[in-house]
C-alpha positions in Angstrom: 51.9 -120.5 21.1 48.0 -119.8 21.6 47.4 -123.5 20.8 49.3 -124.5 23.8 47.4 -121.5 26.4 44.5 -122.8 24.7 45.1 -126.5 25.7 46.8 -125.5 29.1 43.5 -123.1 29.8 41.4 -126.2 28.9 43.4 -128.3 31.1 43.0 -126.4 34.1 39.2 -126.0 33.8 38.9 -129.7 33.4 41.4 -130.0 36.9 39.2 -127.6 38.7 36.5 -129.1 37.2 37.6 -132.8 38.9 38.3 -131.0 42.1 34.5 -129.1 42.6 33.3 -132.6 42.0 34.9 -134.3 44.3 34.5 -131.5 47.2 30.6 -131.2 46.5 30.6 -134.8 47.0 32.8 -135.1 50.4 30.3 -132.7 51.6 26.9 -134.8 51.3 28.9 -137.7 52.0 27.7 -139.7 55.4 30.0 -142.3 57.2 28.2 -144.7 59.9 30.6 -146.0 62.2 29.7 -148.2 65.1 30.8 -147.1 69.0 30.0 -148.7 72.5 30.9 -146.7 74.9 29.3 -148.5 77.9 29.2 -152.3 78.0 25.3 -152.3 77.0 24.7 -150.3 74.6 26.2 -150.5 70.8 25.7 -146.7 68.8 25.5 -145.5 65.4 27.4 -142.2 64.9 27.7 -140.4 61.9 31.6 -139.6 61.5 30.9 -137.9 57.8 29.6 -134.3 56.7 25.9 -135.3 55.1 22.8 -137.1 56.6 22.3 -140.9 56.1 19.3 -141.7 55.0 17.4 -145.3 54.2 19.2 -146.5 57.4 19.5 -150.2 57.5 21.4 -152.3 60.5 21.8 -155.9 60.9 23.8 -158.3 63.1 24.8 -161.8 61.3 24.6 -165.2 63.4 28.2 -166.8 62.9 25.9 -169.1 60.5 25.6 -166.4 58.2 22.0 -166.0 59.0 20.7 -162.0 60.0 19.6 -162.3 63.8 18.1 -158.4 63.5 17.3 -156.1 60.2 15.8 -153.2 61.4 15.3 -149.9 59.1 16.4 -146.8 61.1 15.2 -143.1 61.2 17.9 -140.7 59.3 21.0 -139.6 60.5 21.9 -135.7 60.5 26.1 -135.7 60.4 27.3 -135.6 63.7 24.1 -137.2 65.4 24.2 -140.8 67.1 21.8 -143.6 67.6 21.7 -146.3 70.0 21.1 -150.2 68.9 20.5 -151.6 72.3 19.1 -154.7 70.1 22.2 -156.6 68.8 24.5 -158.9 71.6 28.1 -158.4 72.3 30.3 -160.0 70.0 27.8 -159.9 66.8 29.2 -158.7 63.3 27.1 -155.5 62.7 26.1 -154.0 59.5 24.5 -151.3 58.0 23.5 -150.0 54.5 22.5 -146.2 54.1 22.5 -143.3 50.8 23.2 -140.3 51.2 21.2 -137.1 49.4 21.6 -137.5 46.7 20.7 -141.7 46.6 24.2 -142.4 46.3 24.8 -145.5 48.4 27.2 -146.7 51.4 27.3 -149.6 54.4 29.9 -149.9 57.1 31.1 -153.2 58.8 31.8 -153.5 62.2 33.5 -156.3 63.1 35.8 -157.2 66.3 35.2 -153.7 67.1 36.8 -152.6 63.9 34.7 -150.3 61.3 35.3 -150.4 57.7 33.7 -148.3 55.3 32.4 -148.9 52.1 31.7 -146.4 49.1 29.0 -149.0 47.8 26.1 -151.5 49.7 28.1 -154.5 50.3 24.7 -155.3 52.0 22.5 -156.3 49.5 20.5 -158.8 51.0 20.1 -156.7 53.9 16.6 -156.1 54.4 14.8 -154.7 57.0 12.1 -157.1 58.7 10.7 -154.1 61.3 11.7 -150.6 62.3 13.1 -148.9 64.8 10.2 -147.6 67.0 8.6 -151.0 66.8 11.5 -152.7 67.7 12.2 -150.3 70.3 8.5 -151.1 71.5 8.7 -154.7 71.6 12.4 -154.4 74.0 10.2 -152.2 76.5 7.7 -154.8 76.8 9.9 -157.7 77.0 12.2 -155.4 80.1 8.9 -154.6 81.6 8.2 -158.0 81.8 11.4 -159.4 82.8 
């Protein structure tokens, strides 16, 4: 009989075990969906519980081609961004890690967001960041 409570006991450590795992990791975990709430503007919002960091977004040509890779600041849970740079229409993308360097992306495409527990993005490098990009809009609506 003690083998058995022995082997139960072990069991349930190993199940509660499991369970702390997962839980610690559902609570650093980020999850970058994409919303446009006004016809202009596309936003980033993070949907999940941790910050995303090593933001990267793109949006893909129908050729295949990345028209925009830009690397983004972090962003805390809850917080949104704006893109203002990608066009209506574009498949988005974006690749990000959470605390703990574990990594993510989300597609957006046809306004539908799927999430991915992995960077489905690899070739998805940045080419400028954020405030520069944000710079070089400015100019080009002061000018135009």
């Amino acid at each position: 009989m003690s083998i058995l409570s022995l082997i139960v006991s072990a069991l349930a450590v190993l199940i509660s075990y499991v369970l702390f795992r997962r839980a610690q990791i559902a609570n650093i975990t980020p999850v970058l969906v994409f919303t446009r709430r006004s016809e202009a503007v596309w936003q980033i919002e993070n949907v999940g519980r941790g910050p995303a960091l090593s933001v990267a977004v793109g949006d893909k040509e129908e050729s295949g081609k990345w028209r925009w890779s830009v690397r983004c600041y972090p962003i805390a849970a809850g917080a949104k961004i704006q893109v203002p740079w990608p066009s209506p229409g574009d498949e988005l993308m974006t690749s990000y890690k959470d605390i703990k360097g574990n990594a993510y992306s989300t597609l957006c495409s046809m306004s539908e967001n799927v999430f991915y527990e992995k960077n489905m993005f690899p070739d998805l490098k940045p080419i400028t960041d954020e405030y520069s990009l944000a710079a070089i809009i400015e100019s080009y609506r002061r000018i135009f």
